[in-house]
Each structure stands twice: as structure tokens, then as C-alpha cells.
C-alpha positions in Angstrom: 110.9 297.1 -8.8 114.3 295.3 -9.8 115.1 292.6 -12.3 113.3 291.3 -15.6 110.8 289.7 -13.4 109.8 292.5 -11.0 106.2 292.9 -9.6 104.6 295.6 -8.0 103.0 294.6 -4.9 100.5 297.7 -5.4 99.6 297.3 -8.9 96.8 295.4 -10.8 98.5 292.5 -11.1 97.9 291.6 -7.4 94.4 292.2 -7.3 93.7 290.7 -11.0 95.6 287.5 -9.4 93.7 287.0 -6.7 90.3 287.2 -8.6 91.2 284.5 -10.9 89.3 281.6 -10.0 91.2 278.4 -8.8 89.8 276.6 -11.8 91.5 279.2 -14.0 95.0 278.1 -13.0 96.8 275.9 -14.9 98.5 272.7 -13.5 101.8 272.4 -10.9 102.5 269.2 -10.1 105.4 269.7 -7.3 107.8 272.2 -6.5 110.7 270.6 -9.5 113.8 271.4 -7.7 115.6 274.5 -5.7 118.7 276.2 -6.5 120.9 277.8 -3.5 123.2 280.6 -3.6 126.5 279.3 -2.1 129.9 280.3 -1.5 131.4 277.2 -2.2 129.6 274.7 -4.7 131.8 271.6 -3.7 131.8 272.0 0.0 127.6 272.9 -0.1 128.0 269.2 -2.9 129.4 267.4 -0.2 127.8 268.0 2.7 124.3 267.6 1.2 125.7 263.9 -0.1 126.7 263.0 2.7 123.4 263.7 4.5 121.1 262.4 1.9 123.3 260.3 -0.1 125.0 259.5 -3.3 123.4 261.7 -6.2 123.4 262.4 -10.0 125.7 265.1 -9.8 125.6 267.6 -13.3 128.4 270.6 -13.2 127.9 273.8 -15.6 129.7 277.0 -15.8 129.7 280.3 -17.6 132.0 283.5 -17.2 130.0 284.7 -14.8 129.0 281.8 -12.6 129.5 277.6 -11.6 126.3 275.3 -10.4 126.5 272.1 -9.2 123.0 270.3 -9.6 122.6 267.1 -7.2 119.2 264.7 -8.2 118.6 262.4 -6.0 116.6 258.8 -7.0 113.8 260.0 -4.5 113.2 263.0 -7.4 114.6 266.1 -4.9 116.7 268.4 -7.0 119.5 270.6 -5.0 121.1 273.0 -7.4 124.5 275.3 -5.7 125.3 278.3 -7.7 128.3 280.1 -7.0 128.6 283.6 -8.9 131.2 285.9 -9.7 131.7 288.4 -7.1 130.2 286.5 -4.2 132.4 287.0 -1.5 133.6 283.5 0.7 133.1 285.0 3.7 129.2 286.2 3.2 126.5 283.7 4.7 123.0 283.0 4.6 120.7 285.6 6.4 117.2 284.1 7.4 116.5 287.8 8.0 117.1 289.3 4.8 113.8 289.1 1.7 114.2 285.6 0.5 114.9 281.9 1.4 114.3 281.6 5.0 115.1 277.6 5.7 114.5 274.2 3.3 111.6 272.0 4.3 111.8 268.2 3.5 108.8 266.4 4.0 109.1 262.7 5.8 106.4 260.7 6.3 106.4 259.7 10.3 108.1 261.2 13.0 109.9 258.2 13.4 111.5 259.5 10.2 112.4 262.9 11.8 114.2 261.0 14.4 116.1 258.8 11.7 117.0 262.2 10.3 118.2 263.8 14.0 120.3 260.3 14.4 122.1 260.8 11.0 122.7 263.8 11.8 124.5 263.1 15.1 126.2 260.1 13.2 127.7 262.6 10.8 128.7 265.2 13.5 126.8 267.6 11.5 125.2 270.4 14.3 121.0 270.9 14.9 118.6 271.2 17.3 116.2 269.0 19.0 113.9 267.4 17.8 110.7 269.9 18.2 107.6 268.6 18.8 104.6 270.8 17.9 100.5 271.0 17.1 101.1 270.7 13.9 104.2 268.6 13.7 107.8 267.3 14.3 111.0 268.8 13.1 114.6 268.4 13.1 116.9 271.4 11.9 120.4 271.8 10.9 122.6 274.2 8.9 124.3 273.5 5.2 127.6 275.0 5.0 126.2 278.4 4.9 124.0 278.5 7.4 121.0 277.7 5.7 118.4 276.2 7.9 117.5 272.8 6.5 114.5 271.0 8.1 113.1 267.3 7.5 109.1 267.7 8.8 106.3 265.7 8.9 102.9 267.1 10.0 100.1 265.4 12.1 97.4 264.6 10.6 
């Protein structure tokens, strides 16, 4: 176990959790916003604005770290935290315990294409646009390499 807020995959907790009945759980309305390890907070700032768009942008730092928090009018929270010791040349690793990519939801795949357009129009690298079962997805990196996806699912 590490940190204040370790758990222990083999312990009671897990099993007492997933006895609890789903009418014992109290109430989540959505996921209230995400906050991004970065090794630069401006340039992760600007690239996100430019792909989604002018934000409420709130700054804050202590001795040991900055954060950049960008709130968008749609509600979606982006927060870049740059601490102490991170080194600029390190990047995001799907492969290591953690984030793997960002999921945005749209709400036609006519959206996902809007997404894949602006994406050209900015010059900002993805793939194609996939087109699955369950969905259709457009992917691109943030400044370090952090997969960021706008779905939508078929119904």
C-alpha cells in the first residue's frame, strides 16, 4: 500500500464493497472535473483552449507545486498540476497504473467528425476517425501525450 488513501486489493474492504447493495450508495451526480499531471501547465493551458475554447482560467501555487484549472461554460473542469521535481522531459505512459486516455462524450457522430475537422484545422495530430459496434471516436494527444478522445456511442 502507498499514500494516505491506500487500499488493499486483498482485504475486507473489497469484498465488504461489493456486498453493499446499490441502494446503499449514496448519490454521484457526474464525474466534477479531472486534474492532469503535466510538465508544463501553460503549454498543456493552451493547447486545451485552443481545442475547446476560451475558459475560466483559476491559477494556484504552493512551494511544492502550480495548477492551472480551465472550466469551461459546457461544465468540463481540466485542472494541470505541475510539481516540484517533475522532470520536462518525462511524458505520459498509457502503460504505466493510472490514466490511460480522456473520454469526452458528444452526442452524434457528426459531432466526432466536427471534432476530427478542428483538429485538422488546428494542425493538432490524431487518428482517424474509428468507427466501431459500440461507437465513433476521434483521438489525439495533449502536450504530453495523453490520449484525448471525443466519443459518442450507438445506441
Amino acid at each position: 500500500m502507498r499514500g494516505p488513501y491506500a487500499f488493499s486489493r486483498s482485504g475486507t474492504a473489497a469484498s465488504m464493497a461489493c456486498s453493499l447493495a446499490m441502494s446503499e450508495l449514496p448519490e454521484v451526480e457526474a464525474l466534477h472535473h479531472l486534474t492532469l499531471s503535466v510538465t508544463d501547465v501553460e503549454a498543456s493551458a493552451q493547447w486545451y483552449q485552443a481545442l475547446m475554447g476560451e475558459s475560466i482560467v483559476v491559477t494556484r501555487e504552493t512551494p511544492t507545486w502550480s495548477r492551472t484549472r480551465l472550466q469551461w461554460p459546457n461544465g468540463i473542469i481540466i485542472v494541470f498540476t505541475k510539481h516540484q521535481g517533475t522532470d520536462a522531459s518525462d511524458c505520459f505512459d498509457h502503460n504505466r497504473v493510472g490514466l490511460d486516455h480522456i473520454g469526452l462524450s458528444c452526442p452524434s457522430e457528426a459531432a466526432v467528425r466536427a471534432w476530427a475537422a478542428r483538429l485538422d484545422a488546428l494542425n493538432f495530430a490524431h487518428g482517424p476517425v474509428e468507427d466501431v459496434d459500440y461507437g465513433w471516436a476521434v483521438t489525439a494527444r495533449d502536450p504530453d501525450g495523453i490520449a484525448v478522445e471525443f466519443f459518442c456511442r450507438k445506441l
